[in-house]
N, C-alpha and C positions, 0 to 999 in steps of 0.2 A: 841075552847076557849083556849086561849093561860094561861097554868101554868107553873106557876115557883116552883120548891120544891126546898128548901134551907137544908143542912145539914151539922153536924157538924162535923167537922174532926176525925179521928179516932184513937188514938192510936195504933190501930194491923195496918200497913203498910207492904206491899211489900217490901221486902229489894232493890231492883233491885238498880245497881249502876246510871244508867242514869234514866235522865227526864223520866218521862212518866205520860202518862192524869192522874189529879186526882181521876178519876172515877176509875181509873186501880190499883193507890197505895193504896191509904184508902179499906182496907179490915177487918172492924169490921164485927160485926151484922148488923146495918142496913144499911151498903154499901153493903152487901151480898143480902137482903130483898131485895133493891133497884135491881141489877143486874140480880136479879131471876125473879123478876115481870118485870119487863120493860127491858128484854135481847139486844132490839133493840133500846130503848132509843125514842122511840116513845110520850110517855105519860105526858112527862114533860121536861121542859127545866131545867136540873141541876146545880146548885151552891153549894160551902162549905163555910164555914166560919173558919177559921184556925188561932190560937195563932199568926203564922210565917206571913201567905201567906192574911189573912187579909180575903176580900169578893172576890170569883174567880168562873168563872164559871167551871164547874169539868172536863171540855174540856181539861183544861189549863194542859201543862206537869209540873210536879214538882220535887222538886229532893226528899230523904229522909232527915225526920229534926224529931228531935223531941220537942216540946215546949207546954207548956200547958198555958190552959186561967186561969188565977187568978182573982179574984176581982176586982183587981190595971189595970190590962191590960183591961179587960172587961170595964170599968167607962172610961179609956183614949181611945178605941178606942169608946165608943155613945160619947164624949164630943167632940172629934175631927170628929165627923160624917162620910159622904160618899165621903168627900173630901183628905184623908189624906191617902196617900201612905202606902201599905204593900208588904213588909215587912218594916220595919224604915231603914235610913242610919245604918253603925254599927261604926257612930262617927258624934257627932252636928259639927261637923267641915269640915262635907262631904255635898255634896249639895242633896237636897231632891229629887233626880232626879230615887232614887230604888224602888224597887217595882210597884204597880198598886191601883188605888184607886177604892172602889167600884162603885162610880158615874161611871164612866169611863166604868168597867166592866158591869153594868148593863144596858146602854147605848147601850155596842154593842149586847147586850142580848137582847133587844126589836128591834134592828134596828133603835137605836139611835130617841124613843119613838111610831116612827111608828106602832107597835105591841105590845100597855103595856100589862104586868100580869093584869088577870082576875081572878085568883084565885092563890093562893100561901099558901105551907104547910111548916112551919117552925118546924125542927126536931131537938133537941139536949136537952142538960140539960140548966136547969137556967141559967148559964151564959152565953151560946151561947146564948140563947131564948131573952135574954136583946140586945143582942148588933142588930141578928137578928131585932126585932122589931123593935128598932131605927134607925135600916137603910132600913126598910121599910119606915118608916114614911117620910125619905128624897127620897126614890125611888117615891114613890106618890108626892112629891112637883115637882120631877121632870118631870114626866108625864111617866116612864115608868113601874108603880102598877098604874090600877084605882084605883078612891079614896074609890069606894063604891066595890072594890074588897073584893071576901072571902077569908079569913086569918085562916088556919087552923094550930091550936098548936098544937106538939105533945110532948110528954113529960111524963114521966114516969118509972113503971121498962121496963125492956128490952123488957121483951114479948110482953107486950101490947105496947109499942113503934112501935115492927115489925109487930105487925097484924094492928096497925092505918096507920102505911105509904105502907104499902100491898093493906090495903083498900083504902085509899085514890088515890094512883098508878089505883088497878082497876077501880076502879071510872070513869075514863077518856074515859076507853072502852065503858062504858053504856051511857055515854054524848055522844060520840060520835060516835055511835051508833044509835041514836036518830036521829041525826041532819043528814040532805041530804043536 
């Protein structure tokens, strides 16, 4: 069953001067959870959702940035939906040609729908969780989320954050597990 787990960027980062996968820099807690249960990256197809970097899948190399999601930023990026480029130009007078938009990214994460999410755990606080959702809701118009895919929220204090996406991580082994 093809999952997608989405996760929110981290504050604690890797200092490393060059690019490297996101899955490498973001080193919170529950990048650490994530790493420890799925060392092989087996159980799920990984994304983050980042102030800067927008919707990515966690493959992608990134440099160090630091930026945080506001209220203001969170509402402009669901209103601009899965079509609008992250990071923004760094001037309206530059051509909208930076960054990656999550249509795009999520696209090449199914094999350009051939393979939608069947289930998907969206991990971070409220304002990830918002923008999360509503680019679900455009990944399903697109056809790469079933529509009647499970949507698992996680959210909360910490702990119980890293024992729900531990769980849910194991999860995938007893699914499949099951299936021949």
């Amino acid at each position: 069953m093809p999952r997608l787990l989405v996760l929110a960027c981290s504050a604690t980062k890797r200092p490393d001067p060059e690019r490297i996968p996101a899955l490498a820099r973001y080193d919170g807690p529950l990048w650490r959870t994530l790493r420890a249960a799925d060392p092989e990256g087996r159980r799920a197809r990984v994304a983050f959702l980042s102030a800067h970097y927008g919707f990515r899948d966690a493959a992608t190399p990134i440099a160090a940035y630091d930026a945080r999601l506001t209220q203001d930023l969170a509402e402009r990026m669901v209103a601009d939906g899965v079509t609008t480029r992250w990071p923004r130009p760094p001037s309206p007078r530059r051509p909208d040609t930076y960054g990656m938009h999550a249509g795009a990214e999520i696209a090449s994460m199914t094999g350009y729908g051939a393979e939608p999410f069947e289930d998907v755990a969206l991990v971070g606080g409220q304002l990830y969780l918002d923008v999360m959702q509503a680019f679900v809701a455009g990944f399903v118009t697109m056809g790469c989320v079933w529509p009647n895919a499970r949507i698992t929220v996680i959210n909360g204090p910490i702990g119980l954050m890293r024992r729900d996406l531990r769980h849910w991580l194991l999860e995938a082994a007893s699914v499949q597990g099951g299936r021949s």
